[in-house]
C-alpha positions as CSV (number, residue, x, y, z in Angstrom):
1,X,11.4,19.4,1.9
2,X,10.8,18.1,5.2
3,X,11.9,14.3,5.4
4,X,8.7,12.0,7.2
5,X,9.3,9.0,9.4
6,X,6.8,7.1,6.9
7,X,7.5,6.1,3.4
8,X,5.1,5.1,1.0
9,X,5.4,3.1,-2.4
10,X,7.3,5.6,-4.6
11,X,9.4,6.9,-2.3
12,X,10.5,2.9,-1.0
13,X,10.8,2.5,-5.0
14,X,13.1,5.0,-5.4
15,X,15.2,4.9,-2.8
16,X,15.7,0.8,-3.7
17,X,15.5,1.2,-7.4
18,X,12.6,-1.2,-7.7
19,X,9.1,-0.9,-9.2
20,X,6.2,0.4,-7.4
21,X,4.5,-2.9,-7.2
22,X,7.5,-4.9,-6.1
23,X,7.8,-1.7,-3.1
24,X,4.3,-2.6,-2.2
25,X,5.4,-6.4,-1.5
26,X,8.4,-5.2,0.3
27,X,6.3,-2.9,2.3
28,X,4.0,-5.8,3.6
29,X,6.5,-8.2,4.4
30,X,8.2,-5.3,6.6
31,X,4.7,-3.9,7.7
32,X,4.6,-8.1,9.0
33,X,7.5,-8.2,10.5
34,X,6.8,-5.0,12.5
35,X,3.6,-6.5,13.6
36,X,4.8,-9.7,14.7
37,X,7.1,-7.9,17.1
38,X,3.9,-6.2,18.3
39,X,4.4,-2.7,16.5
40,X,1.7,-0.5,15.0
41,X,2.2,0.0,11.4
42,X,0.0,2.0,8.7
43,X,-0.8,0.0,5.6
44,X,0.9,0.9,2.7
45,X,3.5,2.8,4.4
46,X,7.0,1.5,6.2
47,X,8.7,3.3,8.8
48,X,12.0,4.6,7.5
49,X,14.4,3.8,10.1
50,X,13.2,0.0,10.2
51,X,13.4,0.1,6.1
52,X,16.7,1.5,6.3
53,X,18.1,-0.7,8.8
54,X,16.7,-3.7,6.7
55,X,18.0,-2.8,3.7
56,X,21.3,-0.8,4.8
57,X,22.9,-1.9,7.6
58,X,25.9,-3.6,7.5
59,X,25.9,-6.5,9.8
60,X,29.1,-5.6,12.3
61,X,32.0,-7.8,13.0
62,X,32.4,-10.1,15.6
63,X,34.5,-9.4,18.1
64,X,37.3,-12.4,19.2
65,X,36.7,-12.3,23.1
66,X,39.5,-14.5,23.2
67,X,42.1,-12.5,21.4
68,X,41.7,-9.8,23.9
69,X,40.1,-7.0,21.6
């Protein structure tokens, strides 16, 4: 099954382990966000990569300029 750059209710659901309606709220406030930064967005669906990067990303460790490394 081909994997689509859009993910809808169920599949945000699933993937967070959260119910549909809760997925929904998630997918407006992201859909929001995306807007604000002057993105198109299709209600009711989130782009994956954003979604995944919201919800996955580890934040990465700051680097000591000072200590050389």
């Amino acid at each position: 099954m081909q994997e689509h750059r859009l993910m809808g209710a169920a599949e945000v659901a699933e993937t967070l382990g959260v119910s549909k309606p809760y997925a929904y709220k998630l997918i407006r406030r992201l859909n929001e966000e995306l807007e604000s930064s002057g993105c198109m967005f299709i209600p009711g669906k989130v782009n994956r990569a954003y979604l995944e990067e919201k919800f996955f990303k580890l934040p990465e460790e700051k680097v000591d300029e000072d200590a050389g490394l």
